[in-house]
N, C-alpha and C positions, 0 to 999 in steps of 0.2 A: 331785454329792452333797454332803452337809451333813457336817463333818469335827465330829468330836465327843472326837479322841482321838488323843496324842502318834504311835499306830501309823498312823495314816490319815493322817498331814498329809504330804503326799507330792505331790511333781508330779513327772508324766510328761516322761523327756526324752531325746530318738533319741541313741544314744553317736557320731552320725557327727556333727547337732550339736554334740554337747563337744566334739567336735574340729575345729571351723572357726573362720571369720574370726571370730566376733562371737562364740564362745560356747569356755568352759573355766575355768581357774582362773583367778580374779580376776575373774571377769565376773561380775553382778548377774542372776538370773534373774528373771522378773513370774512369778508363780504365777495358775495358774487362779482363784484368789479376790482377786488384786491387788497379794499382799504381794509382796515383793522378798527374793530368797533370793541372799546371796554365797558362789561356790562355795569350797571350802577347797582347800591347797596337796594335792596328792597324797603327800605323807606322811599325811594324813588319812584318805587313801583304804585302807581296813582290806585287802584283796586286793591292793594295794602292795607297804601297810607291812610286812606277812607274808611277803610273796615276798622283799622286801627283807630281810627279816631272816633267812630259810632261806639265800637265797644269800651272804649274808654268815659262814652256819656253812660252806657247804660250800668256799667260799673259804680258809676256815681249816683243811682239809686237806690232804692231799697231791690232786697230777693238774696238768694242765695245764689252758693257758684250757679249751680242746677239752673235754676229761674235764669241767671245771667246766658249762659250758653243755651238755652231754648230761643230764648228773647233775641239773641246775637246770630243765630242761623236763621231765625226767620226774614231778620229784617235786614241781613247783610243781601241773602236772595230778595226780598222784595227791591232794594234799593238800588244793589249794582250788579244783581242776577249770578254772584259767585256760591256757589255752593258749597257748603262745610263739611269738612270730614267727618266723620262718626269714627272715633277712636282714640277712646278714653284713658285706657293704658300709654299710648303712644304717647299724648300729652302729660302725661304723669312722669313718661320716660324723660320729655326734654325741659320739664321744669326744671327738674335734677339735674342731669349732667348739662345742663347750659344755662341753668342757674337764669332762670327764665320765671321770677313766681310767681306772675301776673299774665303765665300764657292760659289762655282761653280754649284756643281752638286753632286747627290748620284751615285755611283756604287752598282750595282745587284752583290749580291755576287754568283759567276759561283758555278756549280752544280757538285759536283767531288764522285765518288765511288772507293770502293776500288776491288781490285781482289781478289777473295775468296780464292785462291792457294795459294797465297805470302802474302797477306793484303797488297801490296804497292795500290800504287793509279792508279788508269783503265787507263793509258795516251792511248792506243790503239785505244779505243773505244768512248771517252770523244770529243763530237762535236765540242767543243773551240780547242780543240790543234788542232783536224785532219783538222778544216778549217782554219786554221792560217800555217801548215804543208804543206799545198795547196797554200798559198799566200808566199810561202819562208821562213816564219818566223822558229827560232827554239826554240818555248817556251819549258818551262821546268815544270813538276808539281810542283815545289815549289813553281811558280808563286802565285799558285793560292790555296795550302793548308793553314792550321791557324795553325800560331806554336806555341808551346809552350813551358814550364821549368817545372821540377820536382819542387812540392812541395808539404807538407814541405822537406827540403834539407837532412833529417838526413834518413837512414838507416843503417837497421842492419842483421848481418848474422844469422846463426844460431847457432851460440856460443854465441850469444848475444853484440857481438863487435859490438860498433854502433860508425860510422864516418858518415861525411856529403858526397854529393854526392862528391862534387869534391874531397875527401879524395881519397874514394872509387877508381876512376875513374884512379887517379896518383898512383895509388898501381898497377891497372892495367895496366896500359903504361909502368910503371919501370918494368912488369913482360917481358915487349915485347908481349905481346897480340895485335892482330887486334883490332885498337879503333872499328871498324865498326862490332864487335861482344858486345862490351858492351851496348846492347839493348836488354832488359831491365837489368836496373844496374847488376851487380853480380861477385861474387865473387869470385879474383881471386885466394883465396889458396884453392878452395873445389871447385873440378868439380865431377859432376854425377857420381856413381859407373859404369854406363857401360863406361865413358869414350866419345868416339867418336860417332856420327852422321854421316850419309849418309843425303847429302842436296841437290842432284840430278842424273840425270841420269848415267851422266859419271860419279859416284861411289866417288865423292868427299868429302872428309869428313873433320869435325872442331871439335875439343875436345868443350863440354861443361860444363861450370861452373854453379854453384849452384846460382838462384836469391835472390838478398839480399829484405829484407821486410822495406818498406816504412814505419815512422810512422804516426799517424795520429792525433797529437795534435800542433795546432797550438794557435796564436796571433789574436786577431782583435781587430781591433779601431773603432769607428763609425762611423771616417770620411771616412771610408774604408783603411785604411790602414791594414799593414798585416806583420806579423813577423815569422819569425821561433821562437821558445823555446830555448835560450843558454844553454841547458843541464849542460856543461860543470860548469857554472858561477850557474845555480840552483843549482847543487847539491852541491857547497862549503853553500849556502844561508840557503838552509835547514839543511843541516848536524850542520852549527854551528849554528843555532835557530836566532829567534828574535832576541834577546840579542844581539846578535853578529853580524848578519849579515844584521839590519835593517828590514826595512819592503820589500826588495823588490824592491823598485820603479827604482833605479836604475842600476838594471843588465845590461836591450836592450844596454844604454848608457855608463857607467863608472863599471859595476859589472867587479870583476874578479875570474879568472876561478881557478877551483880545484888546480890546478898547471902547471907547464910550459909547461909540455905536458902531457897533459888528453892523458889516452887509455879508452875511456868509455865503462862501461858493462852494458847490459837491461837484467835483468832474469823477469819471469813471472812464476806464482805458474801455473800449469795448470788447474787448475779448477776456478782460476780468481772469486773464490767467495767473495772475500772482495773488489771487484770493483780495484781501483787507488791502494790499500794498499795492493793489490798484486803482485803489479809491483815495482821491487827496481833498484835503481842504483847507480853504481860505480865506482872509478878507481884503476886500477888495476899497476898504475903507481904511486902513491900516497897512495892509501889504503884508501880516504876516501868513506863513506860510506860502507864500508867490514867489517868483524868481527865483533865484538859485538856490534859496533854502525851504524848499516843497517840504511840506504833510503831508504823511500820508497816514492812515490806522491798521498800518502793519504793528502786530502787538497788542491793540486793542483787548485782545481777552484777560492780558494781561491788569488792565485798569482796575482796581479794587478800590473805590472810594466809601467811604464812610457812610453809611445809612443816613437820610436824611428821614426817616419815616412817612415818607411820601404814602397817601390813602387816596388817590386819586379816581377809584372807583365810588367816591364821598363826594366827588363833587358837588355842590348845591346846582339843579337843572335850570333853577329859576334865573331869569332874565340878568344879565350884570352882576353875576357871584359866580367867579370862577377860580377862587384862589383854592388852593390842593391842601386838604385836613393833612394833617402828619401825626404820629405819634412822637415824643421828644425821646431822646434818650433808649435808642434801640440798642441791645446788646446782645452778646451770645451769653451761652451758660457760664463759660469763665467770669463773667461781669468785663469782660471786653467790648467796646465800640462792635457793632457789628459793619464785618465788610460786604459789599456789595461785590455783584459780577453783572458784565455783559451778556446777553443773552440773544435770540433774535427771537424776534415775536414768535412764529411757528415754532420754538424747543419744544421737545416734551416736557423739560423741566421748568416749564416758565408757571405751570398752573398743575395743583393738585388738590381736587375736589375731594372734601369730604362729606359722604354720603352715609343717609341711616334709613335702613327700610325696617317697615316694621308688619308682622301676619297680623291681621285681623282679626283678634279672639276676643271674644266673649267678656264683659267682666265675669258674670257668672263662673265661667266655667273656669278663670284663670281662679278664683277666690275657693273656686270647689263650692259652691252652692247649685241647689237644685234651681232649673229654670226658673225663671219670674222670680228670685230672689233678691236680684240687685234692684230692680223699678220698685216691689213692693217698700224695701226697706228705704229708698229715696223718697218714696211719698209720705212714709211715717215721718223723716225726718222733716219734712217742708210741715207736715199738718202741726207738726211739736211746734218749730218756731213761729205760726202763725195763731195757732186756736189756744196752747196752752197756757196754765197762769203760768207767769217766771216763777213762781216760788216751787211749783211741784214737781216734783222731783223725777229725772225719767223713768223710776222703777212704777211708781204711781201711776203716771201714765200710759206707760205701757199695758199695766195689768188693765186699765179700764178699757183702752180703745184695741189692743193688738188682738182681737177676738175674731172669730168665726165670720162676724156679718162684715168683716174687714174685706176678707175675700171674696163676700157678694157682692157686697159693693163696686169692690175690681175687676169682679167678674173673671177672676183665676181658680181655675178647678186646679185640684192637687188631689194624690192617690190617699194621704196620710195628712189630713189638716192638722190634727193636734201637734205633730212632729216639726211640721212645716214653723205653725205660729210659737213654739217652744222654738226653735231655732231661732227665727226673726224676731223674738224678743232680746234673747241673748244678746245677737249682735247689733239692735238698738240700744241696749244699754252700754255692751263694751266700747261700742266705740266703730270708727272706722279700719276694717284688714288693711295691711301697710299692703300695698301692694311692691311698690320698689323701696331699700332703704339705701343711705351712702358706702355700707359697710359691703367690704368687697367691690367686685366689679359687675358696674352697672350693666356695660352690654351683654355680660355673661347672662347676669340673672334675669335681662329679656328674653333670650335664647331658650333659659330652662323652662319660663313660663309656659313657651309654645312649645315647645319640645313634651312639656309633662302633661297637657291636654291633647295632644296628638298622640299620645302612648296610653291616655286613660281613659277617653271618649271615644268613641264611633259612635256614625249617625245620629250622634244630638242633633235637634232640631233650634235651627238661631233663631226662628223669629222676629228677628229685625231689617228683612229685605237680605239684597245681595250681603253677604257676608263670608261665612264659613260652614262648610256642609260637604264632612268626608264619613268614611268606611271602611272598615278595616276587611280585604277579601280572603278567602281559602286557601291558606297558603299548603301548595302542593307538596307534597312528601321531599323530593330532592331538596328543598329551601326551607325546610324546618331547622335542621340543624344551623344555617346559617344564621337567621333573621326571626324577631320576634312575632314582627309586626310588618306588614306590608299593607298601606290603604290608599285608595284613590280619591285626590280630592278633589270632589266634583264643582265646590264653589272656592274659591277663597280672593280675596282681597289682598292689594298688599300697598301699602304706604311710602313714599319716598321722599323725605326731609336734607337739604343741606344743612349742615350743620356748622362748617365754615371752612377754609382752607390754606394750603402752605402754598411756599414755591420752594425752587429750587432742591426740596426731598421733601417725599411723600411723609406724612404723618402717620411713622408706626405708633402703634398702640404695643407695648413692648410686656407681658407678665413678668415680673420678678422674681424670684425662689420663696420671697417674703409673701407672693400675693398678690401684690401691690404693684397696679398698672402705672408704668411711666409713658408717657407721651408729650410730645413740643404741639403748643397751646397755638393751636392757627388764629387765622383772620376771620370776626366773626364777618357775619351778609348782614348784619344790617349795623347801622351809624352810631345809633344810639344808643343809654344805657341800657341793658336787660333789661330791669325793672318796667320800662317805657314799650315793650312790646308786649302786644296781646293776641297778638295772629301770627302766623307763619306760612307761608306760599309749601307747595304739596301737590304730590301727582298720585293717583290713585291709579291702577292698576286692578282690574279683575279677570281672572282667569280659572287655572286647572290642572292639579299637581300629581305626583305620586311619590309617599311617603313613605323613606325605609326604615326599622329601627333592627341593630341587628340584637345579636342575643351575645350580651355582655360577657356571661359566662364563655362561651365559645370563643368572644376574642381575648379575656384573660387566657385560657388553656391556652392559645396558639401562640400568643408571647410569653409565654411561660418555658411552654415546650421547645421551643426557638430563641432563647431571649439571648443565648452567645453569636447566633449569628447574625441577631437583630444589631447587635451592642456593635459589632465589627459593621453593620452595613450605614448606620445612620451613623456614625461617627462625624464623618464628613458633613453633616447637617445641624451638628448639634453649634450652638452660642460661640463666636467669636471674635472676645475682646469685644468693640462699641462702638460707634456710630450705625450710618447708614448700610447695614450689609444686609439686609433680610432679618433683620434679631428676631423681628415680631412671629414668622414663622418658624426661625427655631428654636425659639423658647418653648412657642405649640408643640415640637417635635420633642424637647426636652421632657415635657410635663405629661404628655398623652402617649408618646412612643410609638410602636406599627404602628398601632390602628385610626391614627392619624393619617398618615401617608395612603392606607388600606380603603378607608373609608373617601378620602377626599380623589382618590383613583377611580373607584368603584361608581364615583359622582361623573368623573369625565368621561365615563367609558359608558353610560347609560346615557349620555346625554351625545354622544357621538354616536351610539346605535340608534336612538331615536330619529336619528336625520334618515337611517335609513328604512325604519317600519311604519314612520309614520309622517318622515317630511315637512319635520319641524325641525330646520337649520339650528345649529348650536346658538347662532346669534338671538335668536328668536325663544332662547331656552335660559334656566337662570337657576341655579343651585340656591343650594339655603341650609348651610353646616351645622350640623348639634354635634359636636364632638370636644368633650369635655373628660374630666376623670368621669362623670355621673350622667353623660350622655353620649350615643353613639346612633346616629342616624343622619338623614339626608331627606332634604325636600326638592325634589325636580318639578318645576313650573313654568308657565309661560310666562315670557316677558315684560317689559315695559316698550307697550307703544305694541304690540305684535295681539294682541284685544285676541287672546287662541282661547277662545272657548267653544273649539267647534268637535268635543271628543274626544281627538287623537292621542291623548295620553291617557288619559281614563281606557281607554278601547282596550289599550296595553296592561291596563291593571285587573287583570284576570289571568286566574289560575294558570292554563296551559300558554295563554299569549308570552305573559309574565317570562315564567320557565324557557319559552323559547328565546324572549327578549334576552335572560341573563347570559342562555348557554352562548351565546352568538357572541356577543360581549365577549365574554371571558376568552370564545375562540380567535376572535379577531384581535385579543389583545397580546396572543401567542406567536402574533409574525408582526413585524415593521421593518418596513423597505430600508431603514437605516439599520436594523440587525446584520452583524453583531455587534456595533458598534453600540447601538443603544443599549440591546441588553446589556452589556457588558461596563454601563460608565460606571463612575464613579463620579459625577457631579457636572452636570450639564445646565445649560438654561441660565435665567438671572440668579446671581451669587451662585452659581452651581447649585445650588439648591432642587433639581431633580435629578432620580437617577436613571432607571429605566423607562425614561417619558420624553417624547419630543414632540414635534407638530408632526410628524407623521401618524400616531401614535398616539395618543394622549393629552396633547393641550388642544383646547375650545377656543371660541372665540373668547377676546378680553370682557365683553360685557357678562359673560357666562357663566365668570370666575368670579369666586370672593376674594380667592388669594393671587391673586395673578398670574395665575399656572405654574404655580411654585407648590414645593411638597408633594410630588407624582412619581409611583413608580409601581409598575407591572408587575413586576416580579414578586411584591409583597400577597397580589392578586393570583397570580398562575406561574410563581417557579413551581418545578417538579417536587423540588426536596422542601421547600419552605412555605409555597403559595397558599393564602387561606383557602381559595376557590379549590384546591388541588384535586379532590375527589371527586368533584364533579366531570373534571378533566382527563384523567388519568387512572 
């Protein structure tokens, strides 16, 4: 439809997207009409900033953490109808590694569509307003949309006059134009030849002006920052050359402009066949770049200007604040000025999400206590700091009230009371179980957490609604040898946090030989100190997995038995030299060796049969790696946004289904249309980092992968002479 008005200018966008690799804060959205929309920090985000600032009142009074986050999910759903994660661990993870000590709680980011007539947003039909509409309140759909800013800021009309948006914007207000028609930008001295629009029934009409065109070349930094191009201050740079005008480095900062007022011009040859050096510019106020000494941005890539720390996804939204936060003093690791590059909005390298999901597990069962052990011991400690004297001591206490009529009261039957309240004494008086600490790596030891109740529980019962509820099934004769544990998990949950992000290279997470993870420190999502947030935006995810763990012993023998032709075949994979080449994976490949590659194969090639027993597309499919010295398994599950909990992989997780499911696997992973060239590489894919794997063959869709479909190869699976699978084959 034809947008005629500030409420309609609106693109549709799935909240499981905001929350993946390529799309969130800082990221550049393409609108359905072309322009380019930068998301804003979540402090922007009005259903945040609101929960943020209530939880910050109820902070301010008495209770404990406990009481606080009861108190803050009631009344964040009474208030603005967003509903709060349940996931305690998760939050204990991103205190830590984001240095966040005052995070509370995650917000579910609410579900909003637009109206196909108008494109505003559904408030009619949208279950959060009309049950808060019900309760008095009068939300508003800004509550709960993601806003955003034009960028990059320059556009141009069709005469080729290019100013920035706010140029643009005060041209149009000094004409007297409705601001609430300048959606999307455009131009106030050229309206349409037919003139006027009919924009509803009663016959009302609005002269329309001609849309001005977005450009699409911008700035990035690694450490993610983000620039517009000073046109104005380029074309004095280039017009008088090196010589004259330096290298460059200086424009974002100290350059100056053509002259005191630039009117700039963009002509383009139409057939745009000499790329950049068919595009010139000029002003038409000055005359440089015109006549006989033309501009053009042949070379452009070549521009490297000096970071200015532009944060321009910080912009303040509110009325008359639009100047761009920076960071001062951007550098690289030398302590060198950092240089900037041109980019075009669409690169893949302009935006890299970092993303943290997290399974849903239990506290109980992550701390190893019997059920009902963590709520009992919460309630002991609320009843301590409200009924007891301060002088008495918590052993005292404990001995008088931690008794038998405790758990009548809470009406929790146990098989073994005395054992029970002998336990729950203990750990009322020790103290609280650290569940994460700094020492080592933090996302390993969320990994091992779920990894070691997934290997030591079946069909525990959660009790706490949707949550986690697997089992471990019959593993058939032929798959003993392989695999310890095989269970289908019929409920689980799964959490998805941004965490912040880079540009121009992805943020490896790199293990060292010492241990000790090195990774480049992104851009956080939200403006403010740490300390000042209390919420974080979240997408929840329920579905339905099937769990492998194989048998440790079995993959030590097989790289044992093989380790010279291991040594010869990963070679080409192992660490080289430093920057950006994949380290992050083969350092994994360094530390863990086959059963790295064996295991993370054995993941794409169950998830590529699945498309075809049960017609759940890889994209719609999602790994989940435990492979460590101390762990070696896989979690296959549904999606985000793909809501598959109708079955189809649980169905799979039975005895003879199973055994059919792998044999087929393994068979179809013994021919690929690219053989023998696949079989046969020796490093293919991104950094060559796979070897017997391609898209024919072995790589998933991107959303499917943890690793980017790097570290794959078949032949670790079903060579003759070396494959672990081999005996089932052969």
């Amino acid at each position: 439809m034809q947008i005629f008005f500030q409420y309609n200018y609106n693109q549709s966008i799935s909240r499981y997207k905001l929350l993946s690799a390529n799309a969130g804060v800082g990221s550049i959205i393409t609108t359905t009409i072309g322009n380019y929309i930068l998301i804003s920090d979540i402090q922007q985000w009005e259903f945040i900033s609101k929960a943020n600032r209530r939880i910050r009142d109820i902070r301010g009074g008495a209770g404990s953490p406990e009481e606080w986050y009861k108190k803050a999910k009631e009344e964040i759903m009474r208030e603005l109808g967003v509903e709060v994660v349940d996931d305690e661990r998760f939050v204990s993870f991103l205190k830590l590694d984001k240095s966040l000590a005052n995070l509370l709680c995650l917000a579910a980011i609410p579900h909003l569509s637009l109206n196909e007539n108008y494109n505003s947003v559904n408030v009619g039909d949208n279950p959060v307003i009309k049950r808060l509409k019900e309760r008095g309140a009068d939300p508003k759909s800004d509550w709960y949309t993601i806003p955003g800013t034009h960028f990059p800021k320059w556009f141009r009309n069709e005469e080729g006059l290019l100013k920035t948006y706010g140029e643009w914007k005060e041209e149009w207000m000094r004409k007297g134009l409705p601001e609430a028609n300048f959606a999307p930008p455009r131009d106030a001295q050229h309206p349409y030849p037919k003139g006027e629009v009919k924009i509803n029934k009663a016959g009302d009409t609005i002269r329309i002006y001609k849309e001005l065109t977005q450009l699409n070349l911008i700035l990035i930094c690694e450490h993610g920052h983000l620039s517009d191009i000073p046109w104005s201050r380029y074309l004095r740079w280039k017009a008088e050359g090196v010589a004259g005008g330096g290298d460059g480095s200086d424009l974002l900062l100290a350059g100056q402009p053509c002259c005191d007022r630039p009117q700039l011009k963009w002509t383009e040859n139409r057939n745009r066949s000499e790329g950049y050096a068919s595009i010139y510019l000029e002003c038409t106020n000055c005359g440089m770049g015109g006549g006989n000494r033309k501009v053009n941005l042949e070379g452009i890539n070549n521009f490297k200007p000096i970071c200015a720390g532009h944060k321009p996804w910080e912009i303040s939204l509110e009325k008359g604040r639009d100047m761009i936060p920076y960071d001062a003093g951007c550098s690289d690791r030398s302590g060198q000025p950092t240089r900037m590059q041109v980019a075009l909005v669409t690169g893949n390298n302009v935006y890299f999400a970092n993303t943290f999901s997290s399974l849903y597990v239990p506290i109980d069962l992550v701390k190893g206590l019997p059920e009902g052990m963590e709520g009992v011991l919460q309630h002991c400690r609320q009843r301590y700091e409200k009924l007891s004297n301060p002088a008495k001591t918590l052993e005292g206490w404990a001995d008088k009230y931690i008794q038998e009529d405790l758990l009548d009261d809470l009406e929790i039957d146990v098989e073994e009371p005395g054992a029970f309240l002998s336990q729950l004494k203990k750990l009322f008086i020790d103290g609280e179980t650290e569940l994460l600490n700094e020492r080592g790596d933090l996302h390993e030891q969320y990994r091992r957490q779920e990894y070691a109740v997934l290997t030591r529980y079946s069909g525990q019962p959660n009790g706490r609604g949707r949550g986690l509820k697997f089992e471990d099934i019959e593993l058939p004769e032929e798959l003993d040898a392989y695999f310890t544990t095989i269970a289908k998990v019929e409920e689980l949950k799964v959490t998805t946090v941004q965490l912040d992000f880079t540009r121009v290279r992805l943020n490896e997470r790199v293990l060292g030989i010492d241990g000790k993870v090195a990774a480049q420190a992104g851009m956080n999502i939200f403006s403010g100190k740490p300390e000042e947030m209390s919420i974080l935006p979240a997408v929840e995810n329920f579905g339905e997995g099937i769990f492998f763990q194989f048998k440790e012993a079995a993959l030590e023998r097989w790289g044992t038995e093989h380790k010279t032709v291991f040594e010869n075949r990963l070679k080409e994979l192992l660490p080289k030299g430093s920057g950006f080449n994949g380290n992050a994976v083969r350092q994994k490949v360094r530390h863990i060796g086959p059963a790295y590659l064996l295991i993370h194969t054995f993941s794409h090639l169950i998830l590529r049969e699945l498309e075809f027993t049960c017609g759940y597309p890889t994209a719609s499919l999602k790994e989940r790696l435990y492979i460590s010295k101390d762990m070696a398994g896989v979690l296959i599950y549904t999606a985000e946004g793909s809501e598959g909990s109708m079955g189809g992989l649980i169905w799979q997780a039975e005895g003879d289904r199973m055994r059919e499911l792998l044999y087929k696997a393994l068979k179809r992973a013994m021919d690929c249309s690219s053989d023998p060239l696949c079989w046969e590489s020796e490093g293919q894919g991104l950094f060559n980092l796979n070897l017997a794997a391609c898209f024919s063959c072995g790589l998933v869709a991107e959303t499917a992968c943890e690793e980017r479909n790097l570290a794959l190869d078949r032949r670790v699976m079903v060579d003759e002479e070396f494959g672990f699978f081999r005996s089932i084959l052969y």
